[in-house]
Backbone as a ProteinNet text record, in pm:
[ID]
protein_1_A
[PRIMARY]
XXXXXXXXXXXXXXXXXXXXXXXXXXXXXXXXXXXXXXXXXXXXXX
[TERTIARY]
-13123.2	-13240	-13224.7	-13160.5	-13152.8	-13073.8	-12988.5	-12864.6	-12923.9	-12999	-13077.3	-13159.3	-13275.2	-13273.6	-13213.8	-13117.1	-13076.3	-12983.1	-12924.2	-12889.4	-12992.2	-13116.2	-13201.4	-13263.4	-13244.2	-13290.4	-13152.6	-13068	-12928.7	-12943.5	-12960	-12985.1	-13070.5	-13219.9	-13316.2	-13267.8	-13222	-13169.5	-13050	-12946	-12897.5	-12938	-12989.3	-13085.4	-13180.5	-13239.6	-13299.3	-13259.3	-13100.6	-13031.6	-12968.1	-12973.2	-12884.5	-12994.1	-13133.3	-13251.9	-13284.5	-13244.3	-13246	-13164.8	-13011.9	-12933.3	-12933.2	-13008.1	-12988.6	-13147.1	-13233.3	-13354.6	-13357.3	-13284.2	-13292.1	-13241.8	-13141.3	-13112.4	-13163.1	-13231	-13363	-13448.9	-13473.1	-13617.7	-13573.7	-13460.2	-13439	-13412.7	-13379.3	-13302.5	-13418.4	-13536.5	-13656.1	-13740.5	-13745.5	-13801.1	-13739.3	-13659.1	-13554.3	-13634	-13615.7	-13677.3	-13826.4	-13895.7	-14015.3	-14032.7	-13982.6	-13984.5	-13938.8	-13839	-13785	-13829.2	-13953.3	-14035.1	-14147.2	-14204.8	-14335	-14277.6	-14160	-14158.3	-14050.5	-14028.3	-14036.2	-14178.1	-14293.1	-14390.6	-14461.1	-14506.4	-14542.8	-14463.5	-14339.7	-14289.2	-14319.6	-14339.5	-14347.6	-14563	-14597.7	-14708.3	-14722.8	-14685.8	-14727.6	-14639.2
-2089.3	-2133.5	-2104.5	-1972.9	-1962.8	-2076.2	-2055.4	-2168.3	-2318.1	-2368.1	-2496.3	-2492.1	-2351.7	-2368.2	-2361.6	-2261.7	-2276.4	-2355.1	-2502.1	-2598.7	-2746	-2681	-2820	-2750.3	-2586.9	-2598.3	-2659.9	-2630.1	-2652.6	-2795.8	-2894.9	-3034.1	-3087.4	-2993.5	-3005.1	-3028.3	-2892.3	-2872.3	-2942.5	-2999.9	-3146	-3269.2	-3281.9	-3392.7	-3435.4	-3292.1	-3317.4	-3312.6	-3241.6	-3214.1	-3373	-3432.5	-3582	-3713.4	-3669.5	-3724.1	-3716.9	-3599.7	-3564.4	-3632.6	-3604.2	-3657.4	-3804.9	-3861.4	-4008.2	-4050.7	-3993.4	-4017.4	-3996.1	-3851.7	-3809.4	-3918.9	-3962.4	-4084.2	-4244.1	-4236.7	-4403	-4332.6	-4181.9	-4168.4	-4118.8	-4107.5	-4084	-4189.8	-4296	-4452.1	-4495.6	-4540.6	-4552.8	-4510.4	-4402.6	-4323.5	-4392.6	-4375.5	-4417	-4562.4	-4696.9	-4790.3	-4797.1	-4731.6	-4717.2	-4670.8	-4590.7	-4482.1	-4635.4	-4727.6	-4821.1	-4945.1	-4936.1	-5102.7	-5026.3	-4919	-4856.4	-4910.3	-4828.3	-4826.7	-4922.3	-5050.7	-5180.2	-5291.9	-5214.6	-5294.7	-5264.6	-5152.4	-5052.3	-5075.6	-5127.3	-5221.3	-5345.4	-5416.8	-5597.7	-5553	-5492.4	-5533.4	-5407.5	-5333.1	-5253.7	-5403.5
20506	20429.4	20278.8	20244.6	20132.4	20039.6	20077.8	20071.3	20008.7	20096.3	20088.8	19976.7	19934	19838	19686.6	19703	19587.5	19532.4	19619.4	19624.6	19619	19638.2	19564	19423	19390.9	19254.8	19156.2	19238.9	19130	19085.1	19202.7	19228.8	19098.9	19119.6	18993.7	18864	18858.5	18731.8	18699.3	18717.8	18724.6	18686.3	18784.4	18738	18627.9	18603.2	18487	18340.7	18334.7	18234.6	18207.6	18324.2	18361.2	18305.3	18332	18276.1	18165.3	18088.4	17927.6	17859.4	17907.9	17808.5	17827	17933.7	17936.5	17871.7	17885.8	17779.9	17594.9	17584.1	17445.6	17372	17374.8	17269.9	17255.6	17322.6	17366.2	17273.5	17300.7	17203.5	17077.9	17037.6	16889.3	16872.5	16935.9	16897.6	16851.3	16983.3	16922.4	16808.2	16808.7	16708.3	16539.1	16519.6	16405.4	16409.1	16504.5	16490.1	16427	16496	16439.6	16279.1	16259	16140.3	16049.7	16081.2	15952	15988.1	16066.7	16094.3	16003.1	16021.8	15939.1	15802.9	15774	15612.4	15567.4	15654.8	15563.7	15577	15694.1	15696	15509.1	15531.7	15384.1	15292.7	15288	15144.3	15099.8	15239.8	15270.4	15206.9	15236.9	15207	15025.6	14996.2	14904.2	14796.3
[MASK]
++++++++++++++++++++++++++++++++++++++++++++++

């Protein structure tokens, strides 16, 4: 029993390190997009 669990926390923690590094750069990618649609909207209109 032990075993089992500490083979689905390992699993967890995997996965979610596997979920990070495959999320973190969509949301800085995104992020960056946003940040240079704001401030060429705020040029196009200033």
């Amino acid at each position: 029993m032990p075993n089992r669990t500490t083979a689905r926390r390992r699993f967890d923690s995997a996965g979610f390190t596997r979920a990070a590094g495959i999320a973190l750069p969509i949301i800085l990618f995104a992020a960056m997009l946003l940040f240079a649609i704001l401030v060429s909207l705020r040029y196009a209109n200033g």
